[in-house]
mmCIF file of the N, C-alpha and C atoms, coordinates in Angstrom:
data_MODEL
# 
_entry.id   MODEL 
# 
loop_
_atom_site.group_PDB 
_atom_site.id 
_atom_site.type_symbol 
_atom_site.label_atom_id 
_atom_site.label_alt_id 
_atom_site.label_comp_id 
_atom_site.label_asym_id 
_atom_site.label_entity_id 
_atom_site.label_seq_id 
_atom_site.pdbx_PDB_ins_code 
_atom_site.Cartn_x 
_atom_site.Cartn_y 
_atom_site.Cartn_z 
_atom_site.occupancy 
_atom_site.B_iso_or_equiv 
_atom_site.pdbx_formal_charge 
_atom_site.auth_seq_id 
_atom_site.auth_comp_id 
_atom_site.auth_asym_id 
_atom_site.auth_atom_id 
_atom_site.pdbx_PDB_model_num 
ATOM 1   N N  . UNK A 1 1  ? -0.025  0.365   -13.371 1.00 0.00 ? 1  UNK A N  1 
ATOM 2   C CA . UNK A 1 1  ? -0.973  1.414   -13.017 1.00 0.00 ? 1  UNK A CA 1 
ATOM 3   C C  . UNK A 1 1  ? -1.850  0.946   -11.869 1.00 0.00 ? 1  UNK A C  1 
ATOM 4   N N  . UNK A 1 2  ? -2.098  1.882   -10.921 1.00 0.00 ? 2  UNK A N  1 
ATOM 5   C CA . UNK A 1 2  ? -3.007  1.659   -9.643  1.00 0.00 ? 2  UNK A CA 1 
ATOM 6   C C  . UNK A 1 2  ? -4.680  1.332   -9.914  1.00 0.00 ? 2  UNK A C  1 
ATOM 7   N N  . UNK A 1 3  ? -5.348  1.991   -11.215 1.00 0.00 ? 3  UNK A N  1 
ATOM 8   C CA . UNK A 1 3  ? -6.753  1.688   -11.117 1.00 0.00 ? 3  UNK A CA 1 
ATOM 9   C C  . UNK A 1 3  ? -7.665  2.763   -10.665 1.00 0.00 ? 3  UNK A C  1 
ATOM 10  N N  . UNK A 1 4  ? -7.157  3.959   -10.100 1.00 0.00 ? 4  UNK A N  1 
ATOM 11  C CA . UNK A 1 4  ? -7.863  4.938   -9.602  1.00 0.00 ? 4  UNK A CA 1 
ATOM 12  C C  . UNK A 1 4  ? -8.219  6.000   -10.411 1.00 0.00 ? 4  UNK A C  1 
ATOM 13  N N  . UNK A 1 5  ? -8.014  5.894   -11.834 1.00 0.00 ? 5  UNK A N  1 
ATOM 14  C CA . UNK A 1 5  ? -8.666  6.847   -12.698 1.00 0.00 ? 5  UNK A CA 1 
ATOM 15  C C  . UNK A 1 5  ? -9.379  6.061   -13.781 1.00 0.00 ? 5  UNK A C  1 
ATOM 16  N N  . UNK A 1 6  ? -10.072 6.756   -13.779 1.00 0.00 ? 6  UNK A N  1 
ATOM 17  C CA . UNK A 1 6  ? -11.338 5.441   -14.556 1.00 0.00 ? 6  UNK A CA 1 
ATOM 18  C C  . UNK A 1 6  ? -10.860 5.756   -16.280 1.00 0.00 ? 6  UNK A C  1 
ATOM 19  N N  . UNK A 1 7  ? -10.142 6.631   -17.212 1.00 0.00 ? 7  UNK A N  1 
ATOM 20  C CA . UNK A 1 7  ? -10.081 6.597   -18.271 1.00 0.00 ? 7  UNK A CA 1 
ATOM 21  C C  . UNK A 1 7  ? -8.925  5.734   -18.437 1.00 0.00 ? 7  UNK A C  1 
ATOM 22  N N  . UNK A 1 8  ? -7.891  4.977   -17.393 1.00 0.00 ? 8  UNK A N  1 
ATOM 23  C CA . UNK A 1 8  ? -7.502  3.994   -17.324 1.00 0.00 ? 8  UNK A CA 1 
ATOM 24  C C  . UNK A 1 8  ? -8.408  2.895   -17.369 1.00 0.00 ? 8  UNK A C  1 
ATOM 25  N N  . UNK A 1 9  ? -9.427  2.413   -17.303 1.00 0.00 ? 9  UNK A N  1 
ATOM 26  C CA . UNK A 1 9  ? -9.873  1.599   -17.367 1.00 0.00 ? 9  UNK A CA 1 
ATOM 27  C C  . UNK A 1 9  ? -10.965 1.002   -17.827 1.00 0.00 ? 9  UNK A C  1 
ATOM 28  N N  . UNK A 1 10 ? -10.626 -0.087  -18.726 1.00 0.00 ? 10 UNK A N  1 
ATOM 29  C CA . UNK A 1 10 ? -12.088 -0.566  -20.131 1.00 0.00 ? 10 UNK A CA 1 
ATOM 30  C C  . UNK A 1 10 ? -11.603 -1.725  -19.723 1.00 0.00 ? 10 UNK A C  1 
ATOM 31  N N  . UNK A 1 11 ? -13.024 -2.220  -20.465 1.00 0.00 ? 11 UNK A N  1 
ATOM 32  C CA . UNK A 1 11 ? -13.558 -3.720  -20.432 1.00 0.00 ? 11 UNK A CA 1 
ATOM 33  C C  . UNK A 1 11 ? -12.786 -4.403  -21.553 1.00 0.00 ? 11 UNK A C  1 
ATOM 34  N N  . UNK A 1 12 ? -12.634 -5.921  -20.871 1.00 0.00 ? 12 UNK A N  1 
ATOM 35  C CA . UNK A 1 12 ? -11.401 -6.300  -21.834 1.00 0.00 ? 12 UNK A CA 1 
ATOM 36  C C  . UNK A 1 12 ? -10.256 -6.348  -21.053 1.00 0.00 ? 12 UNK A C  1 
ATOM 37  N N  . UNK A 1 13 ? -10.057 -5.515  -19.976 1.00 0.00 ? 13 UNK A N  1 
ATOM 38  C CA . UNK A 1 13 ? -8.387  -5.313  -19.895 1.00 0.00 ? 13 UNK A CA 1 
ATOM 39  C C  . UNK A 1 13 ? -8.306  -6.481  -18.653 1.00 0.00 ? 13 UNK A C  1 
ATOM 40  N N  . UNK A 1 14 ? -7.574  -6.910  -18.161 1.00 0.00 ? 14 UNK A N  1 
ATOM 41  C CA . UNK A 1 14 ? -7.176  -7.463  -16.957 1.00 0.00 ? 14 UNK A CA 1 
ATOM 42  C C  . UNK A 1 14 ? -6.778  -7.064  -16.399 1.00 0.00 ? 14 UNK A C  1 
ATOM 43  N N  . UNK A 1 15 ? -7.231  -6.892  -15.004 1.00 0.00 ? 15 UNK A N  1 
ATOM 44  C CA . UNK A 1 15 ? -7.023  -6.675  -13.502 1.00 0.00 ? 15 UNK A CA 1 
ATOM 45  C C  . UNK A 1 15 ? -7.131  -7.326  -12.222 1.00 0.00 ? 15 UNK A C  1 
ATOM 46  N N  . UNK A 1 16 ? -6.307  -6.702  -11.207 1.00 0.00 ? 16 UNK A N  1 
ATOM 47  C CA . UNK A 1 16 ? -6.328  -7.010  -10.219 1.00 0.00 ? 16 UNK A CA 1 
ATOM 48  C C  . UNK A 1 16 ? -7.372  -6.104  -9.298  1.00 0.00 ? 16 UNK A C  1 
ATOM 49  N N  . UNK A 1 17 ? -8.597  -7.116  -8.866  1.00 0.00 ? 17 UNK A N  1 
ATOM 50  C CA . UNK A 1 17 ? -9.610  -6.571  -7.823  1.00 0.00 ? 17 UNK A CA 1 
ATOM 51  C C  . UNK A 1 17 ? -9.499  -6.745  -6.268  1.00 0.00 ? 17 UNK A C  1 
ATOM 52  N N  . UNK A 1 18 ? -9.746  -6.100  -5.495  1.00 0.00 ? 18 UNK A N  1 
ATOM 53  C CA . UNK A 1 18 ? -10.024 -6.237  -4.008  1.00 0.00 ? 18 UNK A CA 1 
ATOM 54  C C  . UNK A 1 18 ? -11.584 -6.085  -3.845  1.00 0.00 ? 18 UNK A C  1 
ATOM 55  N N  . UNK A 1 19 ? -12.208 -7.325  -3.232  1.00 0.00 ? 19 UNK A N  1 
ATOM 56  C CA . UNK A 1 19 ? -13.634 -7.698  -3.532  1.00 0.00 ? 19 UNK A CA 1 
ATOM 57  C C  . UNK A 1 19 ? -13.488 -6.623  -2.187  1.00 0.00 ? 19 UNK A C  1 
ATOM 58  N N  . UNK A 1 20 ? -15.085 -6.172  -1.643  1.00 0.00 ? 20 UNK A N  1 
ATOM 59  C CA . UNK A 1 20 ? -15.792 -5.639  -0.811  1.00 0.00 ? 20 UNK A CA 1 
ATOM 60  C C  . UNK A 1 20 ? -15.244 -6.923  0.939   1.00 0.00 ? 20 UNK A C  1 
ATOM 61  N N  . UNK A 1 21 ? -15.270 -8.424  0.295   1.00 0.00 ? 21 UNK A N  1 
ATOM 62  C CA . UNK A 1 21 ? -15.058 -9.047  1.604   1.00 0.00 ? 21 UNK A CA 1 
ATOM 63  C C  . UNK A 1 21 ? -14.326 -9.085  1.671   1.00 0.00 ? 21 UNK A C  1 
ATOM 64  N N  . UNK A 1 22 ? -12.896 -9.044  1.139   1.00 0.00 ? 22 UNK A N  1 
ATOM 65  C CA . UNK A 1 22 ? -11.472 -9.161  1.416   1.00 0.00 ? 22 UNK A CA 1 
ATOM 66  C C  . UNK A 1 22 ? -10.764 -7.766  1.959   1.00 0.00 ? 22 UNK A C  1 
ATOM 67  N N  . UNK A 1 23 ? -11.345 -6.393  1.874   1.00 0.00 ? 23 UNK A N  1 
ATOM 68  C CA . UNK A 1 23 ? -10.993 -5.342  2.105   1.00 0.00 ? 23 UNK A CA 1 
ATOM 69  C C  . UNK A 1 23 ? -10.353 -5.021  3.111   1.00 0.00 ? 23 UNK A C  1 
ATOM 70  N N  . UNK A 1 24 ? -10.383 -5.676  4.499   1.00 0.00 ? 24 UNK A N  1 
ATOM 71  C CA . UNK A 1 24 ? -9.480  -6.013  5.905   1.00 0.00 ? 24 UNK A CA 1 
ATOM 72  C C  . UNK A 1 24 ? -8.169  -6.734  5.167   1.00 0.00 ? 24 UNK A C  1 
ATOM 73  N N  . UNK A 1 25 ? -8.300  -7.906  4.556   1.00 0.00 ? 25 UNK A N  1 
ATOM 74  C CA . UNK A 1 25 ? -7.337  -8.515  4.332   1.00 0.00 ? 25 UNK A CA 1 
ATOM 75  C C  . UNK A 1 25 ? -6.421  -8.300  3.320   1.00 0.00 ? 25 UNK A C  1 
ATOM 76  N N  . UNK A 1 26 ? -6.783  -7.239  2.430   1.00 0.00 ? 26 UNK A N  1 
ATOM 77  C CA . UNK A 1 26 ? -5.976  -6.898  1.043   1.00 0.00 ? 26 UNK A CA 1 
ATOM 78  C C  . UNK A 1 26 ? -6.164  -8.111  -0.029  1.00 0.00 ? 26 UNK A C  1 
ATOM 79  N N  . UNK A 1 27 ? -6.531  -8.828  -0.285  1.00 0.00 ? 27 UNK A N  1 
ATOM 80  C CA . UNK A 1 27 ? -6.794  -10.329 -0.817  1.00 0.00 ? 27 UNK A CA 1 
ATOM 81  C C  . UNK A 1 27 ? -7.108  -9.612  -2.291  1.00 0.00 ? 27 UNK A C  1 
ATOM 82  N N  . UNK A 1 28 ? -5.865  -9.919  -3.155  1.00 0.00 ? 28 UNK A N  1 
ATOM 83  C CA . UNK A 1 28 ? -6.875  -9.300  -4.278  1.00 0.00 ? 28 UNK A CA 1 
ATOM 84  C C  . UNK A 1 28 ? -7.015  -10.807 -5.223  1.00 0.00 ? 28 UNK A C  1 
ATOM 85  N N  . UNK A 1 29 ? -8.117  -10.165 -6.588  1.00 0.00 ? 29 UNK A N  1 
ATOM 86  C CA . UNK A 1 29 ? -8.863  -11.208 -7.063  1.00 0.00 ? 29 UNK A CA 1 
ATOM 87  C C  . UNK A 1 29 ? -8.404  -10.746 -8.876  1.00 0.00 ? 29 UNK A C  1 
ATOM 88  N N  . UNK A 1 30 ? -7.867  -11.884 -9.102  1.00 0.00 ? 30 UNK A N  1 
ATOM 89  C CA . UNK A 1 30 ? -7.566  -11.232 -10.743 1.00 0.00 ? 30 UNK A CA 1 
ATOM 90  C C  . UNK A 1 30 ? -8.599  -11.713 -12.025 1.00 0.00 ? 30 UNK A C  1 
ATOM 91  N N  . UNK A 1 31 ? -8.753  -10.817 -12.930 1.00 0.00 ? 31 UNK A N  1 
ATOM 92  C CA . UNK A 1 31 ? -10.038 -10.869 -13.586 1.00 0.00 ? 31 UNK A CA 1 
ATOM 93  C C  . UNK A 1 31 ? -9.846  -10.016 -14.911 1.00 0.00 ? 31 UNK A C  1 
ATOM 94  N N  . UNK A 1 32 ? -10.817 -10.081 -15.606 1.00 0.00 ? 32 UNK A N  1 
ATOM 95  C CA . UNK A 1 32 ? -11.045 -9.620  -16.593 1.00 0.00 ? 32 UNK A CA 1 
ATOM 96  C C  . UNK A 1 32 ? -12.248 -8.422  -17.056 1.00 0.00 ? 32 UNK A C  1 
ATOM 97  N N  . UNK A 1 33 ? -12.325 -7.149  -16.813 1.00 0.00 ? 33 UNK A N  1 
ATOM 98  C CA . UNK A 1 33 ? -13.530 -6.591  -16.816 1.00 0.00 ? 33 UNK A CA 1 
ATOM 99  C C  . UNK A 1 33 ? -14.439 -6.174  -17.842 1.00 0.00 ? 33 UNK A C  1 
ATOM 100 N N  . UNK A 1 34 ? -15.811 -6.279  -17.196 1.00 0.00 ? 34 UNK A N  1 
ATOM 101 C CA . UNK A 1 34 ? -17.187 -6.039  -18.188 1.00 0.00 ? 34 UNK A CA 1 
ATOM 102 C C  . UNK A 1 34 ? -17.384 -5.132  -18.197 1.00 0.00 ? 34 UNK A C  1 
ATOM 103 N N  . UNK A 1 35 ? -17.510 -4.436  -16.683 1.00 0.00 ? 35 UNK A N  1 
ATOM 104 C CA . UNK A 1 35 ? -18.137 -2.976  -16.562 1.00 0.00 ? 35 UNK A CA 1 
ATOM 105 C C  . UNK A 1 35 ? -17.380 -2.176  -15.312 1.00 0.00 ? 35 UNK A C  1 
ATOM 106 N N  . UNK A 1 36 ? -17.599 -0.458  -16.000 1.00 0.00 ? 36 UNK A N  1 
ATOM 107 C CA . UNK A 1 36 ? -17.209 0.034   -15.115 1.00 0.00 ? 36 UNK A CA 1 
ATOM 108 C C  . UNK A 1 36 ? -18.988 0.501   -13.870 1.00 0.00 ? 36 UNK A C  1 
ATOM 109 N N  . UNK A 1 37 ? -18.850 0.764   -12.857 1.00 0.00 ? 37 UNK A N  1 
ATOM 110 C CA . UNK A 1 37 ? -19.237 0.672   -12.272 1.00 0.00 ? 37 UNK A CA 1 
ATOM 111 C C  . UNK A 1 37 ? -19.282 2.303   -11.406 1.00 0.00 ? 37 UNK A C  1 
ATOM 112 N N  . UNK A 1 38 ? -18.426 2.914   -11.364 1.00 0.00 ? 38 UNK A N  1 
ATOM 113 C CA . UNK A 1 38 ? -17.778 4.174   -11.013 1.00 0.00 ? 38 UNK A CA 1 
ATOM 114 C C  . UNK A 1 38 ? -18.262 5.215   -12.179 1.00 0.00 ? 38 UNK A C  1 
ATOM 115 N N  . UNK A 1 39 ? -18.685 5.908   -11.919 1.00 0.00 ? 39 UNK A N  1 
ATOM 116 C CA . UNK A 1 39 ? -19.148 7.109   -12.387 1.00 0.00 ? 39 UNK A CA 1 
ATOM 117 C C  . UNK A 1 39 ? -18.300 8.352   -12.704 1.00 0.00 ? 39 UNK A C  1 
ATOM 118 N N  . UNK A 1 40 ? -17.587 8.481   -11.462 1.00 0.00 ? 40 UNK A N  1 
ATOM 119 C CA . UNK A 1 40 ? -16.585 9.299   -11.518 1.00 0.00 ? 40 UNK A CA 1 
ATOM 120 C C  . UNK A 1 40 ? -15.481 9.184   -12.497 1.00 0.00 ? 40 UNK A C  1 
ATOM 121 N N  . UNK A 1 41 ? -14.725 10.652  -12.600 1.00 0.00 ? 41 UNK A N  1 
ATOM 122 C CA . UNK A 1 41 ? -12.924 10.438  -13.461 1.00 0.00 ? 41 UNK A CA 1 
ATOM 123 C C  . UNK A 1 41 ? -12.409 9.389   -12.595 1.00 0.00 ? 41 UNK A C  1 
ATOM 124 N N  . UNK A 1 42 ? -11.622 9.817   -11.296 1.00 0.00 ? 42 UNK A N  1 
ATOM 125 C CA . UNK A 1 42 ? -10.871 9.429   -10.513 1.00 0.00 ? 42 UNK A CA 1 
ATOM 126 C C  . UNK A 1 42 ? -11.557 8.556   -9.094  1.00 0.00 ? 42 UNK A C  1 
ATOM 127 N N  . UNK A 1 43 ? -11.084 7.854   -8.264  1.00 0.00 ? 43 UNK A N  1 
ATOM 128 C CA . UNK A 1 43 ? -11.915 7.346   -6.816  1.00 0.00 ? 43 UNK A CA 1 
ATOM 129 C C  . UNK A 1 43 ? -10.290 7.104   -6.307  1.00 0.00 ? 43 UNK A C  1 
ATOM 130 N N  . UNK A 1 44 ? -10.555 7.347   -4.644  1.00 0.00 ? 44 UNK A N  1 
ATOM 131 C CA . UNK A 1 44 ? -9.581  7.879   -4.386  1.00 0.00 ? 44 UNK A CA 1 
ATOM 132 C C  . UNK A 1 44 ? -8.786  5.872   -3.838  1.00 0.00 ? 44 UNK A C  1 
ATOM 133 N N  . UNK A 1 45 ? -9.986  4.990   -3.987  1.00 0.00 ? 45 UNK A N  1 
ATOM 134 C CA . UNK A 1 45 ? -9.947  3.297   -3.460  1.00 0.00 ? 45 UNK A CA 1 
ATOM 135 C C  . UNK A 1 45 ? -9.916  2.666   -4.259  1.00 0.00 ? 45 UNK A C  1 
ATOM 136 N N  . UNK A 1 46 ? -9.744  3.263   -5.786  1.00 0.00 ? 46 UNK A N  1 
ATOM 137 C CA . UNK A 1 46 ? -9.794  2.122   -6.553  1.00 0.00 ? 46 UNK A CA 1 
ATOM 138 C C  . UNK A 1 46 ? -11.580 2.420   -7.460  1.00 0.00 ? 46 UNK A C  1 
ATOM 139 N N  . UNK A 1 47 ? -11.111 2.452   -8.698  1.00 0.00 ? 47 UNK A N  1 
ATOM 140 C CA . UNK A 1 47 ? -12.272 2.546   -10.036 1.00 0.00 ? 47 UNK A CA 1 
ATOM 141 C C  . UNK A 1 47 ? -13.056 1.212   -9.914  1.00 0.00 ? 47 UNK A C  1 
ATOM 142 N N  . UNK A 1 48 ? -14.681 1.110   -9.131  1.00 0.00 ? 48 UNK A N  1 
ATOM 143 C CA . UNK A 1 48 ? -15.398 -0.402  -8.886  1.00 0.00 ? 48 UNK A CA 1 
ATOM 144 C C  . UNK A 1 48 ? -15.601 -1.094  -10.417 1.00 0.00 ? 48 UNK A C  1 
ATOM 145 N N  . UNK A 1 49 ? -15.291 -2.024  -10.699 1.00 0.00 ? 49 UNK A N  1 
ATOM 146 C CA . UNK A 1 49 ? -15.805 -2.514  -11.698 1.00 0.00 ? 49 UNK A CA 1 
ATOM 147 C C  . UNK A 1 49 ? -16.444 -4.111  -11.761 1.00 0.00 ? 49 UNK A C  1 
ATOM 148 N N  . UNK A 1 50 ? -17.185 -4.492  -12.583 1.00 0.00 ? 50 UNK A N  1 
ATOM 149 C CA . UNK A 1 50 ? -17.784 -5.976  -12.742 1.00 0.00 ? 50 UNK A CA 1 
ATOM 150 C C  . UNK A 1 50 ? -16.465 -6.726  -13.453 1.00 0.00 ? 50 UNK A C  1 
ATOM 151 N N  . UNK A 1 51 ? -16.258 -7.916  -12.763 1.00 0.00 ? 51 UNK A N  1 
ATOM 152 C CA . UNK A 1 51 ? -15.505 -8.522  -13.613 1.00 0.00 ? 51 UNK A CA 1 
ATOM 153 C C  . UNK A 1 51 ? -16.521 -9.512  -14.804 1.00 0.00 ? 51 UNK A C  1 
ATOM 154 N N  . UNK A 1 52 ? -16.006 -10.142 -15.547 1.00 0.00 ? 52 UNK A N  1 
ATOM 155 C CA . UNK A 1 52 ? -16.589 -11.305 -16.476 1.00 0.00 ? 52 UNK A CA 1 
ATOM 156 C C  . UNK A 1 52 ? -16.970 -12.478 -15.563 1.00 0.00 ? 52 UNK A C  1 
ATOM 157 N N  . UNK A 1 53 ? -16.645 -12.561 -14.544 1.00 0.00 ? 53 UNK A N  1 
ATOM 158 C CA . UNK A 1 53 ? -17.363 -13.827 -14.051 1.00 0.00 ? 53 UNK A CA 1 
ATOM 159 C C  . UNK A 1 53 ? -18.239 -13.626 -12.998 1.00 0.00 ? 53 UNK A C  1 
ATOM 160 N N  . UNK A 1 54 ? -18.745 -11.979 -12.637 1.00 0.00 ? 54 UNK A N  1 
ATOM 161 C CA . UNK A 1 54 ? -19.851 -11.225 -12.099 1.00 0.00 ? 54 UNK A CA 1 
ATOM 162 C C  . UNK A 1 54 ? -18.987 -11.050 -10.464 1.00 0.00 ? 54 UNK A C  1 
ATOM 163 N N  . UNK A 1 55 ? -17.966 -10.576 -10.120 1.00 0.00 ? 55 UNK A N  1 
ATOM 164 C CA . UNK A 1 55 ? -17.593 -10.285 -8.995  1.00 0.00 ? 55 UNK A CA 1 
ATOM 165 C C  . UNK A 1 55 ? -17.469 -8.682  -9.106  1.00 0.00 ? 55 UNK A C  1 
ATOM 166 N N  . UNK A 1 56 ? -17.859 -7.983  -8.423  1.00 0.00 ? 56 UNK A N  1 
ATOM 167 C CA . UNK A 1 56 ? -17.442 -6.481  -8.320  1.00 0.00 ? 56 UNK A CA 1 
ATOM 168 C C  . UNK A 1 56 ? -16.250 -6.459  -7.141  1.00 0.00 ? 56 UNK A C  1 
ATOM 169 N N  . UNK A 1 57 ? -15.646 -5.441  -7.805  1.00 0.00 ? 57 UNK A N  1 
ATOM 170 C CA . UNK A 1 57 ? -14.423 -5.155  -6.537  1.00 0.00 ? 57 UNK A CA 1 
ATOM 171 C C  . UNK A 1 57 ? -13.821 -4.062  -7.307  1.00 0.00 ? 57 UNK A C  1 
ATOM 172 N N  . UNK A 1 58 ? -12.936 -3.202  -6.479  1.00 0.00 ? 58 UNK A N  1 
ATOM 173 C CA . UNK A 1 58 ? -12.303 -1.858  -6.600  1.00 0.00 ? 58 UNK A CA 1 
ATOM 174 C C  . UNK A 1 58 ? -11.078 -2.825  -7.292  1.00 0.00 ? 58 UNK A C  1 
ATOM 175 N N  . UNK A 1 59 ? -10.484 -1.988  -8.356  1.00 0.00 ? 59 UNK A N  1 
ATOM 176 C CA . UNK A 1 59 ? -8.963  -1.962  -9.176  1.00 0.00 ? 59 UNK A CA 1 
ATOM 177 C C  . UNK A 1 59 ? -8.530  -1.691  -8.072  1.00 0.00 ? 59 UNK A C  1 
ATOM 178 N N  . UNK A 1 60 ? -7.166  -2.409  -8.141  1.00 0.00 ? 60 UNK A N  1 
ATOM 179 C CA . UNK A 1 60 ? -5.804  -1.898  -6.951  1.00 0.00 ? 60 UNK A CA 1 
ATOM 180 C C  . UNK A 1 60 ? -4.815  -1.944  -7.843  1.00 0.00 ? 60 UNK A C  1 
ATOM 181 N N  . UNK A 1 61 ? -4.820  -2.470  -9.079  1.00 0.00 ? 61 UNK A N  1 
ATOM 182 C CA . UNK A 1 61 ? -3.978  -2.707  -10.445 1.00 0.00 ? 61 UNK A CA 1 
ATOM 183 C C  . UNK A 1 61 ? -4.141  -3.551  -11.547 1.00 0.00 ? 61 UNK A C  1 
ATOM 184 N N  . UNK A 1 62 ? -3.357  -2.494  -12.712 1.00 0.00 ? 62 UNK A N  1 
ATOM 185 C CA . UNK A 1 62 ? -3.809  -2.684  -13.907 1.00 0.00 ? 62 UNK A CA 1 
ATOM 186 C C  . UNK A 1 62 ? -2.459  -3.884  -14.469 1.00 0.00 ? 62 UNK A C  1 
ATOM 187 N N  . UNK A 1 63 ? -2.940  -4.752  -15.028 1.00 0.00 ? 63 UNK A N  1 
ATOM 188 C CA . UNK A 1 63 ? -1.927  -5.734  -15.622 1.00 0.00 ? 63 UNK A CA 1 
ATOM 189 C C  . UNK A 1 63 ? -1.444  -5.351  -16.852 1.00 0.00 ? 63 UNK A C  1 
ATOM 190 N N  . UNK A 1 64 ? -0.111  -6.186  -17.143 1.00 0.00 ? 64 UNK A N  1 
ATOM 191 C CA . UNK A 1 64 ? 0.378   -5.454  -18.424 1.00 0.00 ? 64 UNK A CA 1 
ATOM 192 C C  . UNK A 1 64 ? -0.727  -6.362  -19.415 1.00 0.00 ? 64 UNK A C  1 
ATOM 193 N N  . UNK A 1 65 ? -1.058  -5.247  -20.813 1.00 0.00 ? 65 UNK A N  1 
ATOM 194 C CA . UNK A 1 65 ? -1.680  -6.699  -21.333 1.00 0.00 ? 65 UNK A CA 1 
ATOM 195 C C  . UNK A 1 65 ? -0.969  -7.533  -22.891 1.00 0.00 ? 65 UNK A C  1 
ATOM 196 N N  . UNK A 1 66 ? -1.275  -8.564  -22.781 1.00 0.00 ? 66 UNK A N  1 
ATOM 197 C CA . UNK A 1 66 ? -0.348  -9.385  -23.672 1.00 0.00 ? 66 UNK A CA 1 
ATOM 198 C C  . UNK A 1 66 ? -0.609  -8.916  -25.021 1.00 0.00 ? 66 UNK A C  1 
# 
């Protein structure tokens, strides 16, 4: 799953983030999330969320989880 609808996405799950500084470079950052951050259902860049080790960055994808 891409990350762009937020009822895809709770805390707990693991993901793949694209921080705010890597956004030129596509660089994504894998993590575990606390919070959603996004307000909205859907964002058309990716649902922002906090990871557990305090990085925010947009979902670009959802991991399978174990």
């Amino acid at each position: 799953m891409d990350g762009k609808k937020r009822s895809d996405v709770r805390p707990g799950i693991q993901v793949n983030v694209i921080l705010k500084q890597d956004q030129r470079s596509g660089k994504k950052t894998q993590g575990v999330v606390k919070d959603l951050l996004t307000n909205s259902a859907t964002h058309p860049h990716g649902i922002k969320v906090r990871l557990e080790d305090g990085q925010v960055g947009r979902v670009c994808e959802i991991l399978p989880q174990k």
